[in-house]
Biotite code that builds the C-alpha atoms (Angstrom):
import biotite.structure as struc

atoms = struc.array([
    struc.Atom([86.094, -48.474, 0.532], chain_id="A", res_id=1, res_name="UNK", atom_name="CA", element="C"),
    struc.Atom([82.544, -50.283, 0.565], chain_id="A", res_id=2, res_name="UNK", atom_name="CA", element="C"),
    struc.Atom([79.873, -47.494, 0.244], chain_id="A", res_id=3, res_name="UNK", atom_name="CA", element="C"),
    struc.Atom([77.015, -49.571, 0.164], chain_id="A", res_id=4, res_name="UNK", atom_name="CA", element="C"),
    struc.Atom([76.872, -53.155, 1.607], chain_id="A", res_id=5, res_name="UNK", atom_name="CA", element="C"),
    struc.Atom([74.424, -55.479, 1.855], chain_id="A", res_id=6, res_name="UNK", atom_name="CA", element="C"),
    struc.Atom([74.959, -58.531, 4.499], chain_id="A", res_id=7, res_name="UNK", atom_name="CA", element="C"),
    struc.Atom([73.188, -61.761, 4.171], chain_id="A", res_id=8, res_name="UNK", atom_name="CA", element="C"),
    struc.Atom([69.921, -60.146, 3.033], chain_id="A", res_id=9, res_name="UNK", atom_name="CA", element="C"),
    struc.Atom([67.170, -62.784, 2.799], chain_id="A", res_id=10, res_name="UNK", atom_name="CA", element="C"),
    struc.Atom([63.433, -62.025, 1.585], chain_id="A", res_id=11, res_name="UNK", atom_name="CA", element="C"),
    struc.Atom([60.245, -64.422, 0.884], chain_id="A", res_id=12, res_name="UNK", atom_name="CA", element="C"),
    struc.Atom([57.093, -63.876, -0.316], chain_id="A", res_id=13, res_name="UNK", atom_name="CA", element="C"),
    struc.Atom([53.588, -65.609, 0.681], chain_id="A", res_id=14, res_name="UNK", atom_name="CA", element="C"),
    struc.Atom([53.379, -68.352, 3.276], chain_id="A", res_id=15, res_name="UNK", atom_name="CA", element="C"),
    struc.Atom([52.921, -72.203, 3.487], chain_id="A", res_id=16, res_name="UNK", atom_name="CA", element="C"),
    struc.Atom([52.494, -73.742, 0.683], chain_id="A", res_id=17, res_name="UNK", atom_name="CA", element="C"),
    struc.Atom([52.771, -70.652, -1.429], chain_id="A", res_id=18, res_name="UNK", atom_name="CA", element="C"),
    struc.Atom([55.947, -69.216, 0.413], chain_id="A", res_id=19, res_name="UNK", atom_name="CA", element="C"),
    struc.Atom([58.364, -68.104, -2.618], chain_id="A", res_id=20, res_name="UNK", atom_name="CA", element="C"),
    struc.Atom([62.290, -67.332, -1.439], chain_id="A", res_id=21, res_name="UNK", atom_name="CA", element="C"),
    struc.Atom([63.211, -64.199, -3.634], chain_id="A", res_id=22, res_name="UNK", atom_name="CA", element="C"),
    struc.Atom([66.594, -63.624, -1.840], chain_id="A", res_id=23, res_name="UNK", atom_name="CA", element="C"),
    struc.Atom([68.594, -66.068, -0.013], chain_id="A", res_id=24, res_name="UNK", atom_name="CA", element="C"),
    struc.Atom([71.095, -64.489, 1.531], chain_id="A", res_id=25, res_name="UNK", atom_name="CA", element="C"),
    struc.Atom([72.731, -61.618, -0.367], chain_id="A", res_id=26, res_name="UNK", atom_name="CA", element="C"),
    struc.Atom([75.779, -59.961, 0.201], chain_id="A", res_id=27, res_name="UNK", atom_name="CA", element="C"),
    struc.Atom([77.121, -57.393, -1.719], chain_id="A", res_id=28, res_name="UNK", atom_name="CA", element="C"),
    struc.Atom([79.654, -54.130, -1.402], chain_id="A", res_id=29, res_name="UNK", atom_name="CA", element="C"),
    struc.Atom([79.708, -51.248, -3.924], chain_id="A", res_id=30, res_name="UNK", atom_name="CA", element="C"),
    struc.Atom([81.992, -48.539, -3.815], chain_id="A", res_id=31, res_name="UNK", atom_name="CA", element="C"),
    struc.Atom([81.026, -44.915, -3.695], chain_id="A", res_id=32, res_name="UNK", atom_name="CA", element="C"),
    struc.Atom([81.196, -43.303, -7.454], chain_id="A", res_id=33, res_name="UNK", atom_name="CA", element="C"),
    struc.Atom([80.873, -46.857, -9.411], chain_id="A", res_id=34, res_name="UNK", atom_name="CA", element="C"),
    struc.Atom([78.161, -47.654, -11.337], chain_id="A", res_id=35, res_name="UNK", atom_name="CA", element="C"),
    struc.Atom([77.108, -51.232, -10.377], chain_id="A", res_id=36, res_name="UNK", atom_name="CA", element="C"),
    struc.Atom([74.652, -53.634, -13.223], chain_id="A", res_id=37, res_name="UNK", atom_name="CA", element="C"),
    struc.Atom([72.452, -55.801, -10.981], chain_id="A", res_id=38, res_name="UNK", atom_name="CA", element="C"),
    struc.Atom([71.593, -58.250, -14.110], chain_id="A", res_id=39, res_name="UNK", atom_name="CA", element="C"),
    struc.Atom([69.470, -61.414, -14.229], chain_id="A", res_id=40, res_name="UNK", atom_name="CA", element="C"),
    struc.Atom([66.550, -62.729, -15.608], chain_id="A", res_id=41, res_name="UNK", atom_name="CA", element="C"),
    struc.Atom([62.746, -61.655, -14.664], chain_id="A", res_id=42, res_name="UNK", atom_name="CA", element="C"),
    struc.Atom([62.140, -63.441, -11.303], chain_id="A", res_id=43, res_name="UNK", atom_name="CA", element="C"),
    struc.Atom([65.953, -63.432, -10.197], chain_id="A", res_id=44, res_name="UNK", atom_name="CA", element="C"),
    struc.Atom([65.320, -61.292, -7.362], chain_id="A", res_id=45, res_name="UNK", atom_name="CA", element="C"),
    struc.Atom([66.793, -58.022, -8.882], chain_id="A", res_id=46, res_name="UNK", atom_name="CA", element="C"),
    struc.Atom([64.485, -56.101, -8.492], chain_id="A", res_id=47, res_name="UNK", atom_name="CA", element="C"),
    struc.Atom([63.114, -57.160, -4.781], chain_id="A", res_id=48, res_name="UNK", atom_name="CA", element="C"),
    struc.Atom([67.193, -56.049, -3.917], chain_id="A", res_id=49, res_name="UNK", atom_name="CA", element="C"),
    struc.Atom([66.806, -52.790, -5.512], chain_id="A", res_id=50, res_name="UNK", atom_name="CA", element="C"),
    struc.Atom([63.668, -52.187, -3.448], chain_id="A", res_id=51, res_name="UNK", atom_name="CA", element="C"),
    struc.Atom([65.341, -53.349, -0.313], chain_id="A", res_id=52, res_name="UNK", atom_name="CA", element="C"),
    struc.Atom([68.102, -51.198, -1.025], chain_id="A", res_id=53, res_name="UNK", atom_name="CA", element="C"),
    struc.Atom([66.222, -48.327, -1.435], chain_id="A", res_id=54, res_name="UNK", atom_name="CA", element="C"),
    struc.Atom([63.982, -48.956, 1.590], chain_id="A", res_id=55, res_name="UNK", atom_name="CA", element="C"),
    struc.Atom([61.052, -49.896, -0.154], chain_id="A", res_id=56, res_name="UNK", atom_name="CA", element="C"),
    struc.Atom([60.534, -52.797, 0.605], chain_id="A", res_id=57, res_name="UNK", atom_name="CA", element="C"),
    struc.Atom([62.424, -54.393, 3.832], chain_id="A", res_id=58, res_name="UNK", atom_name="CA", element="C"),
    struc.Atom([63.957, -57.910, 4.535], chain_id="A", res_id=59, res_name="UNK", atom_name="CA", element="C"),
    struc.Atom([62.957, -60.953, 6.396], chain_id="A", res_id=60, res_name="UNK", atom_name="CA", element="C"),
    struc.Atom([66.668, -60.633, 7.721], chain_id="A", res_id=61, res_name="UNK", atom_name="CA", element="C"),
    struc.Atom([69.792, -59.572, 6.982], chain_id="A", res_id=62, res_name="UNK", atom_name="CA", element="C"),
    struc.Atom([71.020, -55.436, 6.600], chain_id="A", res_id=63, res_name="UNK", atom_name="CA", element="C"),
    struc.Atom([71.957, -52.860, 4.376], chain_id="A", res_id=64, res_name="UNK", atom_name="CA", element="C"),
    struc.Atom([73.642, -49.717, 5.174], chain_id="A", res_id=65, res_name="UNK", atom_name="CA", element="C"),
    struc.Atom([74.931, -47.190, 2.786], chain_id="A", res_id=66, res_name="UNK", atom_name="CA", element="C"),
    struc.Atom([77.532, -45.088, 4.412], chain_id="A", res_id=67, res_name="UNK", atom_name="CA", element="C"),
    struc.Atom([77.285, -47.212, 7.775], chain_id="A", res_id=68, res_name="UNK", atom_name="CA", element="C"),
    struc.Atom([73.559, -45.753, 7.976], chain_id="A", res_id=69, res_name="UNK", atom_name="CA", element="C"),
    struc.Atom([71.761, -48.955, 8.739], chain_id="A", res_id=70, res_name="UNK", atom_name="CA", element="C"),
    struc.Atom([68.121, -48.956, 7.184], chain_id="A", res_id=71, res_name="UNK", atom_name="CA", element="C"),
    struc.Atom([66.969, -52.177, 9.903], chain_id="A", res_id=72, res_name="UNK", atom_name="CA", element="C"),
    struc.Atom([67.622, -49.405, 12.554], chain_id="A", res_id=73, res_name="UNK", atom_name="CA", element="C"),
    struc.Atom([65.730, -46.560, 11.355], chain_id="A", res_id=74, res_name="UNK", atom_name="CA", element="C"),
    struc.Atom([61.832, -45.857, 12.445], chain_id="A", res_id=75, res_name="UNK", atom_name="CA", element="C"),
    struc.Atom([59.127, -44.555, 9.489], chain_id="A", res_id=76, res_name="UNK", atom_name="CA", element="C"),
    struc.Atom([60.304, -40.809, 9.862], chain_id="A", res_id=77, res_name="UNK", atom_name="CA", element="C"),
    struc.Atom([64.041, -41.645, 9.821], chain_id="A", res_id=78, res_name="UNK", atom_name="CA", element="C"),
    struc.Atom([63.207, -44.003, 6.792], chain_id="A", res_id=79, res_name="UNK", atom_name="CA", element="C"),
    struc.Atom([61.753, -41.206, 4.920], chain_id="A", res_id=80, res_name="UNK", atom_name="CA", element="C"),
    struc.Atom([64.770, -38.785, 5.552], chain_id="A", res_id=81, res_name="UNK", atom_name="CA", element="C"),
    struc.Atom([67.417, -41.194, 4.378], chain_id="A", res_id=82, res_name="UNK", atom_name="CA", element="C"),
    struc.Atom([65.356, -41.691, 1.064], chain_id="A", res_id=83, res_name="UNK", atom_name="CA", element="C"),
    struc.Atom([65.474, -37.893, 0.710], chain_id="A", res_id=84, res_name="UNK", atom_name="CA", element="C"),
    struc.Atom([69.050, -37.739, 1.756], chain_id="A", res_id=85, res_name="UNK", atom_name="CA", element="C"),
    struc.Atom([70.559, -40.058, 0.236], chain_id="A", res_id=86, res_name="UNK", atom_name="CA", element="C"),
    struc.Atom([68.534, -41.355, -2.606], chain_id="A", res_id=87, res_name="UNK", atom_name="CA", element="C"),
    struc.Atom([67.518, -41.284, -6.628], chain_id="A", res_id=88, res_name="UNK", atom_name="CA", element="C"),
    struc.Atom([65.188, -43.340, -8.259], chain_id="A", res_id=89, res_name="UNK", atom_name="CA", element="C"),
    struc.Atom([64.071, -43.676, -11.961], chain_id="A", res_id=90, res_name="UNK", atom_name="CA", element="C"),
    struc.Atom([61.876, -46.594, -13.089], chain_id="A", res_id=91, res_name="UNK", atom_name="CA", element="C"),
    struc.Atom([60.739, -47.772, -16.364], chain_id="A", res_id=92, res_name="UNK", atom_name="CA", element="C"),
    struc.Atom([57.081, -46.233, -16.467], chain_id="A", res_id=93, res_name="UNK", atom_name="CA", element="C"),
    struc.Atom([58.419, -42.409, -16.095], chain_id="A", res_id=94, res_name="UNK", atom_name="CA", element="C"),
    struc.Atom([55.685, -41.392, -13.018], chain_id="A", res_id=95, res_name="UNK", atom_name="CA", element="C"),
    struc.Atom([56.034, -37.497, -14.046], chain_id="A", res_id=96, res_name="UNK", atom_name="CA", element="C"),
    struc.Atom([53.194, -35.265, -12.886], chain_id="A", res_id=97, res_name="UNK", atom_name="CA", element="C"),
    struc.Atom([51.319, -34.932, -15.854], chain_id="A", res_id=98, res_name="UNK", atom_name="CA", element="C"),
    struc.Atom([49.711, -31.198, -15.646], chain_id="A", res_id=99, res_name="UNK", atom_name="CA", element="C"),
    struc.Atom([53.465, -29.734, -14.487], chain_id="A", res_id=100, res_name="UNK", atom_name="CA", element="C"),
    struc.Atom([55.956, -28.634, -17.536], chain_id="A", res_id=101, res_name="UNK", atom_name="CA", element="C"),
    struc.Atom([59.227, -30.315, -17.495], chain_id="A", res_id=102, res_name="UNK", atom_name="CA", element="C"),
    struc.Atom([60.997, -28.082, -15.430], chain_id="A", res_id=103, res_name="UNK", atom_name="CA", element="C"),
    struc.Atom([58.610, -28.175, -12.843], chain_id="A", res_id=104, res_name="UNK", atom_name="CA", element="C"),
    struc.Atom([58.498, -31.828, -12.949], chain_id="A", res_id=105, res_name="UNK", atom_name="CA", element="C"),
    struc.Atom([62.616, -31.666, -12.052], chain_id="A", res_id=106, res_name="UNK", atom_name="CA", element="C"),
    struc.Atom([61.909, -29.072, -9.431], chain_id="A", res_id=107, res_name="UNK", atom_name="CA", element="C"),
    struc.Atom([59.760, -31.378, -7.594], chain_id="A", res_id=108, res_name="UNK", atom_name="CA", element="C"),
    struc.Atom([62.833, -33.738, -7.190], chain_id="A", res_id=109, res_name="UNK", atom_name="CA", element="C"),
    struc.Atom([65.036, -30.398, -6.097], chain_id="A", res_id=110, res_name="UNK", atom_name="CA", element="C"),
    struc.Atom([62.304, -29.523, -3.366], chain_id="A", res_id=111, res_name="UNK", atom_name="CA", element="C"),
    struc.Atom([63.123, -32.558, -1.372], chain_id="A", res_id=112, res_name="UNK", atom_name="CA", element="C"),
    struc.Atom([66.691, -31.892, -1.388], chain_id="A", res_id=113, res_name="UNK", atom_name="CA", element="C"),
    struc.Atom([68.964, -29.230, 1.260], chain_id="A", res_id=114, res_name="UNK", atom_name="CA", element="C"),
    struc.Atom([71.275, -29.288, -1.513], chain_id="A", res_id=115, res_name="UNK", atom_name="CA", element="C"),
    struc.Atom([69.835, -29.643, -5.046], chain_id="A", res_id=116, res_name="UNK", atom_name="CA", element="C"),
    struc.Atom([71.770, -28.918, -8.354], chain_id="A", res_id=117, res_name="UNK", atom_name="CA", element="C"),
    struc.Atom([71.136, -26.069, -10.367], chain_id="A", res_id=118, res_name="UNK", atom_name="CA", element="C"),
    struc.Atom([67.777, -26.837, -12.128], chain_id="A", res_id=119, res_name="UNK", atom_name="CA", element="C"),
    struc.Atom([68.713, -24.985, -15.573], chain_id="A", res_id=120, res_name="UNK", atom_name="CA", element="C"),
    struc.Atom([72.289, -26.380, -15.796], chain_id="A", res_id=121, res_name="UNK", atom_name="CA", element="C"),
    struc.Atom([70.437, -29.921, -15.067], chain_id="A", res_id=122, res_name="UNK", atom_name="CA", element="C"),
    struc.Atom([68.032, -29.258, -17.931], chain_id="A", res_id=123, res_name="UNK", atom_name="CA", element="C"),
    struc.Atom([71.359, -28.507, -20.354], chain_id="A", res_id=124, res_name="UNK", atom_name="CA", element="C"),
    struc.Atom([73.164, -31.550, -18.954], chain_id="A", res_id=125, res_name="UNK", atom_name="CA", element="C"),
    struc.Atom([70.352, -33.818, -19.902], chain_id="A", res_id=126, res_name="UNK", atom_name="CA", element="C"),
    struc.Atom([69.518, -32.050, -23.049], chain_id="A", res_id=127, res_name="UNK", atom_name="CA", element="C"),
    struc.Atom([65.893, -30.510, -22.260], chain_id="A", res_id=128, res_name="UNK", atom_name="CA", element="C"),
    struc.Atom([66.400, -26.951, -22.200], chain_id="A", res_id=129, res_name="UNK", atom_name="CA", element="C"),
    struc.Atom([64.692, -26.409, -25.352], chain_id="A", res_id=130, res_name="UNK", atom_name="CA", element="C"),
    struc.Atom([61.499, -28.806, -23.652], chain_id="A", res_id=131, res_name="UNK", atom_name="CA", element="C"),
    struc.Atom([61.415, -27.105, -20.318], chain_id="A", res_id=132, res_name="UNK", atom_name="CA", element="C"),
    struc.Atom([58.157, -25.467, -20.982], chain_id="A", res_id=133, res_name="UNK", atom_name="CA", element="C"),
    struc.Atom([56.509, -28.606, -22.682], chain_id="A", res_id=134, res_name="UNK", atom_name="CA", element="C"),
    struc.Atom([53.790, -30.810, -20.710], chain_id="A", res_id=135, res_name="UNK", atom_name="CA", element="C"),
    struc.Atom([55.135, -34.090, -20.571], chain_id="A", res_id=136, res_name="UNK", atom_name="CA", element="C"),
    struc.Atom([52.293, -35.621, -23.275], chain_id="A", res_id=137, res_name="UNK", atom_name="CA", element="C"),
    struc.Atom([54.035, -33.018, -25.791], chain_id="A", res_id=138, res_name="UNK", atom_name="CA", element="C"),
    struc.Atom([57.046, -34.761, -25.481], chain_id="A", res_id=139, res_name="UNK", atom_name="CA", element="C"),
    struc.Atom([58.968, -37.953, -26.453], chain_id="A", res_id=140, res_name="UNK", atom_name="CA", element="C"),
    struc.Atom([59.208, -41.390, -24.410], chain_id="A", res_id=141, res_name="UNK", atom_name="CA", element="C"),
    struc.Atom([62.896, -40.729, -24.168], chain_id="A", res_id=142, res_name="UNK", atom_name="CA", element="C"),
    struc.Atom([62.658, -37.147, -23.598], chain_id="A", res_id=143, res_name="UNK", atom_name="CA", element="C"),
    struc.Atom([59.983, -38.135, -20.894], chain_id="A", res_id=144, res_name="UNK", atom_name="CA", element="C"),
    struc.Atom([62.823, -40.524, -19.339], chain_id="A", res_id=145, res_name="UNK", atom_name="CA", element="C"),
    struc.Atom([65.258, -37.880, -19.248], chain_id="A", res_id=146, res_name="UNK", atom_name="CA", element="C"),
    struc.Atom([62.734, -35.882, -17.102], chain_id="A", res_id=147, res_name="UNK", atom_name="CA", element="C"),
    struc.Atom([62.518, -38.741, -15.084], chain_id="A", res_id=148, res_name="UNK", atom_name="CA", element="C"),
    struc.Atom([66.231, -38.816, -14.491], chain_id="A", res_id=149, res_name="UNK", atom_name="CA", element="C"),
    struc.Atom([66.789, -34.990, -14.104], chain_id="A", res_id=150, res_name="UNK", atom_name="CA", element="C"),
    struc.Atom([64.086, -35.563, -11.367], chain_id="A", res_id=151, res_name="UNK", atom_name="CA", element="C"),
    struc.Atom([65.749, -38.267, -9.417], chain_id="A", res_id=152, res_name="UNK", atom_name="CA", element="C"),
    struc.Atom([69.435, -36.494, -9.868], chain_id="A", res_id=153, res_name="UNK", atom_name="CA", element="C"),
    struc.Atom([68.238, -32.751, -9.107], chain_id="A", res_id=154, res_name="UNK", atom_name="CA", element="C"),
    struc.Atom([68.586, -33.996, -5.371], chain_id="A", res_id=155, res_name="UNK", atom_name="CA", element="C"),
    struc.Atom([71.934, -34.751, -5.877], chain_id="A", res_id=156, res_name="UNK", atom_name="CA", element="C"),
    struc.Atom([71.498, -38.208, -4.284], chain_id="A", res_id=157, res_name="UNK", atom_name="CA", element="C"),
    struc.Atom([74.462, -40.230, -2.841], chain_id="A", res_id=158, res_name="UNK", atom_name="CA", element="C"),
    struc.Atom([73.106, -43.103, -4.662], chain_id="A", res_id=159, res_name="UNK", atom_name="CA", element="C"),
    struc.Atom([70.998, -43.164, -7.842], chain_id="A", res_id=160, res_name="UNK", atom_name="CA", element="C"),
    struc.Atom([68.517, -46.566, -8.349], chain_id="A", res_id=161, res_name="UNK", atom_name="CA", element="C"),
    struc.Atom([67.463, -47.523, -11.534], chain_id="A", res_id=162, res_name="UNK", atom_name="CA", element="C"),
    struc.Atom([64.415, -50.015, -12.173], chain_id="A", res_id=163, res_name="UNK", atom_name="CA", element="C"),
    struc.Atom([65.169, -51.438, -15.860], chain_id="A", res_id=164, res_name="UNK", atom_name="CA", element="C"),
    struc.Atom([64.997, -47.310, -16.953], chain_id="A", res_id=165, res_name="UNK", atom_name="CA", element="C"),
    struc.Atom([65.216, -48.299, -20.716], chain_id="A", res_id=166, res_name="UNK", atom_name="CA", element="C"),
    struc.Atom([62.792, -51.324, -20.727], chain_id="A", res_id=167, res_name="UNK", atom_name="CA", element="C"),
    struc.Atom([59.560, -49.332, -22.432], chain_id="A", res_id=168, res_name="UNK", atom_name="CA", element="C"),
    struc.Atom([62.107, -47.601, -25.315], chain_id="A", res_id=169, res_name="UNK", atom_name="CA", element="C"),
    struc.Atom([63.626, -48.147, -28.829], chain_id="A", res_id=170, res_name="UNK", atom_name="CA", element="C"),
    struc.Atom([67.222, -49.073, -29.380], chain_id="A", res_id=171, res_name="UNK", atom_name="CA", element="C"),
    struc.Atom([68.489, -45.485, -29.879], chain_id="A", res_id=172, res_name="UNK", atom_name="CA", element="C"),
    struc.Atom([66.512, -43.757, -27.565], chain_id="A", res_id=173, res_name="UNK", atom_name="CA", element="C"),
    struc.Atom([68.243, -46.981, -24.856], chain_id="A", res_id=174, res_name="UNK", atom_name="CA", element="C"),
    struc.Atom([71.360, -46.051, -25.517], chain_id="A", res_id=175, res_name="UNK", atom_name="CA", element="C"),
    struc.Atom([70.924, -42.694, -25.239], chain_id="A", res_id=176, res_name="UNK", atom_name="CA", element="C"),
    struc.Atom([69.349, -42.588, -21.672], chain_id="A", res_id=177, res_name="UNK", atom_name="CA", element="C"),
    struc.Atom([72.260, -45.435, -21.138], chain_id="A", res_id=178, res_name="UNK", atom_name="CA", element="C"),
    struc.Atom([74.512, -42.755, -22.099], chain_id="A", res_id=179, res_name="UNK", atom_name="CA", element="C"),
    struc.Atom([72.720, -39.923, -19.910], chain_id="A", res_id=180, res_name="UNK", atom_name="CA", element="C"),
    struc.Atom([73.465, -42.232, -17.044], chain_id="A", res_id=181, res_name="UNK", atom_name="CA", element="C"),
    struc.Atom([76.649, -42.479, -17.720], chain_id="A", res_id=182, res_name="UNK", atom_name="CA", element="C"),
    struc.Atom([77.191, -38.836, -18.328], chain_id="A", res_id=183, res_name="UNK", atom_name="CA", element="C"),
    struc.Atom([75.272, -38.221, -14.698], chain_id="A", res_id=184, res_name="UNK", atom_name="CA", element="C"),
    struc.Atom([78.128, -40.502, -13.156], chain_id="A", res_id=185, res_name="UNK", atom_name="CA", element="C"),
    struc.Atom([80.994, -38.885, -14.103], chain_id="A", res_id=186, res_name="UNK", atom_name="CA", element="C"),
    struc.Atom([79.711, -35.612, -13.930], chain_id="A", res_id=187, res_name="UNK", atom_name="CA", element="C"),
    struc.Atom([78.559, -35.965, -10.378], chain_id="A", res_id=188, res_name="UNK", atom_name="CA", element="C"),
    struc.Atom([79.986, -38.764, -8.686], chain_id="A", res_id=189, res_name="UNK", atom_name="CA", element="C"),
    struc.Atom([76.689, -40.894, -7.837], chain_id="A", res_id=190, res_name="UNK", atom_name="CA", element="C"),
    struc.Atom([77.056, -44.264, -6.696], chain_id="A", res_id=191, res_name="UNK", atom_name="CA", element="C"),
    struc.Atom([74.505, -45.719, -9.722], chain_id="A", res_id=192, res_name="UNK", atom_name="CA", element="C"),
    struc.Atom([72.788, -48.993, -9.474], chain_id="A", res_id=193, res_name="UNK", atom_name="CA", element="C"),
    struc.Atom([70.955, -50.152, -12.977], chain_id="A", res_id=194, res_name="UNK", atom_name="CA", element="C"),
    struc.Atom([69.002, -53.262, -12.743], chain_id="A", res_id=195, res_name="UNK", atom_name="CA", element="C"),
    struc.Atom([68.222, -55.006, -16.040], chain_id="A", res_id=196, res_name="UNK", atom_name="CA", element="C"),
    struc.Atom([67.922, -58.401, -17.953], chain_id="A", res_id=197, res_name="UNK", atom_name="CA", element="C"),
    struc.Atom([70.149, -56.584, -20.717], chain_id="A", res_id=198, res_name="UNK", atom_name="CA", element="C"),
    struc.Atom([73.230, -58.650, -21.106], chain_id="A", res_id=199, res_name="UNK", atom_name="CA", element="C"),
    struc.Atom([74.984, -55.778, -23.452], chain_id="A", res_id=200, res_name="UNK", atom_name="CA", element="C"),
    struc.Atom([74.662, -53.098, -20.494], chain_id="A", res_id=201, res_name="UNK", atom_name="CA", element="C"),
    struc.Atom([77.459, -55.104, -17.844], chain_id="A", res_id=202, res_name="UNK", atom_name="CA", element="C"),
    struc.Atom([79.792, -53.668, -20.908], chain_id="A", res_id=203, res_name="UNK", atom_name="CA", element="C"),
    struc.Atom([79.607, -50.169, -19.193], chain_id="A", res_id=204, res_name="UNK", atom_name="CA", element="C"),
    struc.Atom([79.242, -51.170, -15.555], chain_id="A", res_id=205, res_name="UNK", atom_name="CA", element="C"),
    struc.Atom([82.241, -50.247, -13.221], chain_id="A", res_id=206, res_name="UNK", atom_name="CA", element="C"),
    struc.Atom([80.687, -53.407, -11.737], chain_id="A", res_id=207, res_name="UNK", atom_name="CA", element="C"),
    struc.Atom([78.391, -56.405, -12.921], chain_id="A", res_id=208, res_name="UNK", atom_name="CA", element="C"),
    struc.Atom([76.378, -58.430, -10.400], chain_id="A", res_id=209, res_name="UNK", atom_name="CA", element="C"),
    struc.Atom([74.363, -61.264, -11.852], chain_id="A", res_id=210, res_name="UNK", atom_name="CA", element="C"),
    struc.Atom([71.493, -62.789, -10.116], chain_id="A", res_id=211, res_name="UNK", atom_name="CA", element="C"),
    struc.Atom([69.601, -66.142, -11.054], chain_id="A", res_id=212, res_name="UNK", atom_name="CA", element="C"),
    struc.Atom([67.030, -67.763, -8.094], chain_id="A", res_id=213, res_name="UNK", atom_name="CA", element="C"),
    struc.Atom([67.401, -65.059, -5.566], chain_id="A", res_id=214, res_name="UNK", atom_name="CA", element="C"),
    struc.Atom([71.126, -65.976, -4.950], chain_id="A", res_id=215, res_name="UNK", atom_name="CA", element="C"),
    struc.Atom([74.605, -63.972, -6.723], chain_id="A", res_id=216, res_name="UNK", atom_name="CA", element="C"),
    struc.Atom([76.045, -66.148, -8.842], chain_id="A", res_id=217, res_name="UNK", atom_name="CA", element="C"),
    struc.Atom([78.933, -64.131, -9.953], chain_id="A", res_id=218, res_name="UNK", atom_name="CA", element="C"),
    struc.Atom([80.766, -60.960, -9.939], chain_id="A", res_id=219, res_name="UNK", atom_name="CA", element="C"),
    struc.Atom([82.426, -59.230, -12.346], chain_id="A", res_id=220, res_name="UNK", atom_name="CA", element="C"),
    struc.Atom([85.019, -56.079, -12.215], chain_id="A", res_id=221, res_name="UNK", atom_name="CA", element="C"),
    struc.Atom([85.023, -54.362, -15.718], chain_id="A", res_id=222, res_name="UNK", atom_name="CA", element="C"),
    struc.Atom([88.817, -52.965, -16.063], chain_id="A", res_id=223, res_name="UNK", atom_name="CA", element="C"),
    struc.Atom([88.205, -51.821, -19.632], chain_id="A", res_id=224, res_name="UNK", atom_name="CA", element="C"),
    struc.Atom([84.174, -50.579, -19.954], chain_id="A", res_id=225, res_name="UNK", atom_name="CA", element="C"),
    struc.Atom([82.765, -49.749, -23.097], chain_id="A", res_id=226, res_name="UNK", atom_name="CA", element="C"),
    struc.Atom([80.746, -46.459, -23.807], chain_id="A", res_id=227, res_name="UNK", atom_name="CA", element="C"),
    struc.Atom([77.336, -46.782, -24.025], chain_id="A", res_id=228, res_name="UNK", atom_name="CA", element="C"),
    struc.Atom([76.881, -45.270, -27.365], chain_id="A", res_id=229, res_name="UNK", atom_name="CA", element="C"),
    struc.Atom([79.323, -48.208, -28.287], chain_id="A", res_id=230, res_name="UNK", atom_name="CA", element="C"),
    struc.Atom([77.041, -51.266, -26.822], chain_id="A", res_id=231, res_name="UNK", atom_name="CA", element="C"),
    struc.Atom([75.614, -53.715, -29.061], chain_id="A", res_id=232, res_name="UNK", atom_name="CA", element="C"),
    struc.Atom([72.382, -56.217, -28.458], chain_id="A", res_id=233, res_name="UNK", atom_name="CA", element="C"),
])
């Protein structure tokens, strides 16, 4: 059953001359639990979706509803509460507060919730107990992404959006936020959406959505998915 679906979303940018079609007409269902790879290169419109679906950013037409909540229909303050209901996000740059300690970092994300998960059991899950205390310039760029994440999932969000959330690391510390991700899915049932030019990540995708010139030009159901520690690019 179609959690999230987008219908014939369209966006541009500029006018006249310097008008720029991003989207042209998007449609697109994911189911509730999967995690779904938006994948394309930079200027595909990836990103611009991931906005729209998150209610960033809104389109020139077209809807999006995640579970039948449509975001077209919703005024500023009803906008705001169906971010905090229903969702996650974790970018590439990290955006932690930089004079709170880790924990306290999460705990903003668990403030915003009615229901948040456990904030120490969150901190084992994504392997930070031992860094809860630390600032987050003592700590690693991966460690710094995990914060990130723990911050996003603390709200327990229907539907977790990720921004290309391994483009500023190394090849290990990728696959082991890739992995996190992965973990966070099965562990708690988020709908995840990853957006990324990475080729090797549609490997672990329930689902793999590839984008070129604003427009889907194919879909992909993964029936056999490979771990994340497993990937190769």
């Amino acid at each position: 059953m179609a959690f999230l679906e987008v219908n014939q979303v369209k966006k541009s940018f500029g006018q006249g001359d310097t008008r720029v079609e991003v989207l042209r007409g998007i449609d697109l269902t994911v189911e509730k639990g999967k995690l779904c790879v938006l994948l394309g290169p930079s200027g595909s419109g990836k990103s611009t979706l991931l906005n729209i679906i998150g209610g960033i950013d809104g389109p020139d037409s077209g809807s999006v509803a995640i579970a039948k909540e449509k975001i077209e229909d919703m005024n500023e303050k009803k906008l705001s509460l169906y971010r905090r209901k229903h969702l996650g996000y974790v970018f590439q740059q990290y955006n932690l507060i930089a004079n709170l300690t880790v924990k306290e970092n999460i705990e903003v994300g668990a403030y915003l919730s009615d229901a948040p998960l456990d904030v120490d059991e969150l901190l084992h899950v994504l392997g930070l107990w031992d860094h809860k205390d630390k600032l987050p310039n003592q700590i690693s760029g991966g460690q710094q992404q995990r914060t990130a994440i723990g911050r996003a999932i603390v709200k327990n969000p229907d539907v977790l959006l990720c921004d290309e959330p391994t483009g500023a690391l190394d090849y290990k510390t990728s696959k082991e936020i890739l992995e996190l991700i992965e973990q966070v899915n099965s562990k708690y049932q988020n709908t995840i959406i990853i957006v990324t030019h990475n080729d090797a990540i549609k490997h672990m995708a329930d689902q793999v959505v590839s984008l070129r010139d604003g427009q889907i030009r194919s879909q992909v159901y993964n029936d056999h998915k490979i771990p994340a520690m497993q990937l190769e690019w």
